[in-house]
C-alpha positions, 0 to 999 in steps of 0.5 A: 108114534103111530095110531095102529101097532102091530103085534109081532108075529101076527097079522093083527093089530091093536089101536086104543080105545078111548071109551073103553080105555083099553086095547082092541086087537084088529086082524088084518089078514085072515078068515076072520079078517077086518079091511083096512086101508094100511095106514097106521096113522089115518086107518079106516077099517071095514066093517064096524068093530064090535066088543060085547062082554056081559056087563058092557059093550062099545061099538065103532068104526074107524075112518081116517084116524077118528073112531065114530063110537055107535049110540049101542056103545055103553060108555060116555062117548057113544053117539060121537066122533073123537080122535084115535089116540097113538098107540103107546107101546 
């Protein structure tokens, strides 16, 4: 199983986050567009990827396959460097 999953009919993709223990959705075409080296077994993606909802936040960059969580994320991995785990369908 591949690290990044493609969602059919788009030009996005969704990677799961281990601090979050959720998916996060990645467009890589568009004007809303994240680089991305399209590797989906090592990605790197470009610029940091952000999520901010009221009660929580997690901020990351994906390089080589590993996510680098920011010291702003509000979960127990922030400040540290962790594998991307494959994505289950």
């Amino acid at each position: 199983m591949a690290k990044f999953h493609k969602l059919r009919g788009t030009d996005s993709y969704m990677f799961f986050c281990p601090g979050c223990k959720n998916a996060h959705r990645v467009p890589v075409a568009g004007p809303k567009a994240w680089e991305w080296n399209g590797d989906i077994d090592k990605p790197t993606i470009y610029p940091s990827y952000r999520v901010v909802d009221v009660e929580f936040g997690c901020h990351l960059y994906i390089k080589n396959g590993m996510v680098e969580y920011l010291a702003d994320c509000h979960h127990t991995f922030a400040g540290q460097t962790v594998p991307l785990p494959e994505f289950e369908v």
